[in-house]
SELO-230584 format. One record per residue (C-alpha): residue in one letter; x, y, z; residue number from 0. Coordinates in Angstrom, 1 decimal. Example, Ala and Ser with C-alpha at 12.3 -4.5 7.8 and 13.67 -1.06 7.14 Angstrom:
REM SELO-230584
A	12.3	-4.5	7.8	0
S	13.7	-1.1	7.1	1
END
This chain:
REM SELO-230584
X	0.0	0.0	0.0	0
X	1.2	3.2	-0.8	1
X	0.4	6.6	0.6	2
X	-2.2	8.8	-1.6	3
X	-1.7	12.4	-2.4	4
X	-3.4	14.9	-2.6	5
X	-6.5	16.4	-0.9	6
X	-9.2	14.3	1.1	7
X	-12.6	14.7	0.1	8
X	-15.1	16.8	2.8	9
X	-16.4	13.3	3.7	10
X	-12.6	11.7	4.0	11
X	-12.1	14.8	6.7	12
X	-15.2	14.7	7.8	13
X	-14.8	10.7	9.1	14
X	-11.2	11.5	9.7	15
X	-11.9	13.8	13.0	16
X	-14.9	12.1	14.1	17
X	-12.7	8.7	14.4	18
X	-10.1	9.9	15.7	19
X	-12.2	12.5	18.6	20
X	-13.8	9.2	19.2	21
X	-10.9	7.3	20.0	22
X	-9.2	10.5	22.2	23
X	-12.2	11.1	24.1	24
X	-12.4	6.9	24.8	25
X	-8.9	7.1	26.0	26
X	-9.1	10.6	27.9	27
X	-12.5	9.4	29.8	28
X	-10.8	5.9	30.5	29
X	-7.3	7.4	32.0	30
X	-9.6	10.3	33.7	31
X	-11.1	8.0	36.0	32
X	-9.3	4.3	36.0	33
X	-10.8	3.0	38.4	34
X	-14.3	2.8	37.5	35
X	-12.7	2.0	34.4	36
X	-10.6	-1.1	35.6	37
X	-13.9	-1.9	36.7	38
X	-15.4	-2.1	33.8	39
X	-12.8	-4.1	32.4	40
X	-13.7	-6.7	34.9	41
X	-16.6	-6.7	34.1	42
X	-16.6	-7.8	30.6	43
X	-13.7	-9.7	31.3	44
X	-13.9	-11.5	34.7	45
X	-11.1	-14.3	34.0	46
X	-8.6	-11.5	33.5	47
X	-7.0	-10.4	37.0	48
X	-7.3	-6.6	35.8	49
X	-4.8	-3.5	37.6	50
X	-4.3	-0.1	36.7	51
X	-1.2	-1.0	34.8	52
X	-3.1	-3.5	32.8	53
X	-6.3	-0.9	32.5	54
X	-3.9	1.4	30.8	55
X	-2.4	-1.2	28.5	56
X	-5.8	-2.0	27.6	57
X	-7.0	1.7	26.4	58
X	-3.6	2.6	24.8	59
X	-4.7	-0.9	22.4	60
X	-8.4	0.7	22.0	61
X	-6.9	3.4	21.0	62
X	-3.9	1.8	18.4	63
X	-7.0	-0.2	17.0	64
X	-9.2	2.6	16.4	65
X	-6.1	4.2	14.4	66
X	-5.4	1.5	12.1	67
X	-8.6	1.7	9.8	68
X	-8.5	5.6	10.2	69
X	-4.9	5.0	8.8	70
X	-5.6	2.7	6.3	71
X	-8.8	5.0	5.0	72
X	-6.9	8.3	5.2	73
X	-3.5	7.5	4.0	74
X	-4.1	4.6	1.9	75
X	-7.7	4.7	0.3	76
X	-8.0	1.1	0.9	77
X	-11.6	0.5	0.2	78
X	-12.2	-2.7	2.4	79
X	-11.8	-0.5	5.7	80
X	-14.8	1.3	5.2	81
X	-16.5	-1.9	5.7	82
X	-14.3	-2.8	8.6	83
X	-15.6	0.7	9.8	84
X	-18.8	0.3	9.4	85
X	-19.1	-3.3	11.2	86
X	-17.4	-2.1	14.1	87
X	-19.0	1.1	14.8	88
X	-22.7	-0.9	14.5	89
X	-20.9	-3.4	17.0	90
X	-19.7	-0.2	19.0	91
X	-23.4	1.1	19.2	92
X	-25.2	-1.9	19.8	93
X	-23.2	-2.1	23.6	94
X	-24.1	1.6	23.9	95
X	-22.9	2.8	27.3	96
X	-24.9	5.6	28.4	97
X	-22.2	7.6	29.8	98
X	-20.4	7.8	26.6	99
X	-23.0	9.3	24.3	100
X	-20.8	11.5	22.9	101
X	-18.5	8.8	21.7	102
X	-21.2	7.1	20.6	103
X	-22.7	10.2	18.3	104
X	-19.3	10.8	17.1	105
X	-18.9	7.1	15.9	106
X	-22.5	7.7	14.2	107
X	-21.3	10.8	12.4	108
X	-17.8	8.8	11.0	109
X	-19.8	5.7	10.0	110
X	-21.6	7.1	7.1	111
X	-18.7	9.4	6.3	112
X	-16.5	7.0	4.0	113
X	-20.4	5.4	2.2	114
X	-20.8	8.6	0.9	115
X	-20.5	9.1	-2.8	116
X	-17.6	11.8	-2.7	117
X	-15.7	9.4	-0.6	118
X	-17.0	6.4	-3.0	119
X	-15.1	8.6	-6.2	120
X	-12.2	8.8	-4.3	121
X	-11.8	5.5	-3.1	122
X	-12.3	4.2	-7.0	123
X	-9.5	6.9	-8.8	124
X	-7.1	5.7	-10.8	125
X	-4.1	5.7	-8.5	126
X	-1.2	8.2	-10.2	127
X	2.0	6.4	-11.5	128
X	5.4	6.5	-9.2	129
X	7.3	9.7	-11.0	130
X	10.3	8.1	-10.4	131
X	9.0	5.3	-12.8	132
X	8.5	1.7	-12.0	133
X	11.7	0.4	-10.3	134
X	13.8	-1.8	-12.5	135
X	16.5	-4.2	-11.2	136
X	19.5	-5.8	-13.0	137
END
């Protein structure tokens, strides 16, 4: 995969900061209050002996996850993660947690985002050739 130039479409952007405030807030409302956090954890994963350390572990991978498909749609145009996007974020909003509504409308906002037809022409363009030229070995 290479890296695409060029401007993002409004809907590319659009998705872009809604994913990623999404993720942020996520990790800033987890670290803001560990505990209650860790106790969550717990909670959904009782065979797991859960401590801070391991609370903090766990957000810091939420929040790696939740940058890979906003990498792969942003920098690469790969067309699959809109997909991957959309699957999760339904997943996301079907465990709704009251307390984190605004995650939750900012995951509704990005879902849609990359389905839109803007973001549908950009993700079909032609990619441009290398300038250097294909890369020949002897």
């Amino acid at each position: 995969m290479k890296p695409i130039r060029g401007p993002r479409p409004l809907a590319i952007r659009v998705f872009a900061a809604a994913f990623l405030a999404a993720a942020l807030l996520r990790l800033v409302r987890g670290l803001a209050d560990l505990p209650l956090t860790e106790l969550v954890y717990a909670l959904h994963f009782p065979w797991f002996a859960w401590n801070r350390d391991w609370t903090i572990v766990a957000l810091s991978a939420e929040l790696t996850i939740a940058l890979i498909p906003l990498a792969w749609i942003y920098v690469f145009a790969a067309p699959f993660a809109r997909w991957l996007v959309l699957g999760f974020g339904a997943v996301r909003l079907a465990f709704l947690d009251p307390a984190a509504l605004t995650g939750a409308l900012l995951v509704a906002v990005a879902m849609p985002s990359p389905l839109t037809g803007q973001a549908a022409r950009w993700f079909a363009r032609t990619p441009e050739p290398d300038e250097d030229g294909p890369a020949i070995f002897e």
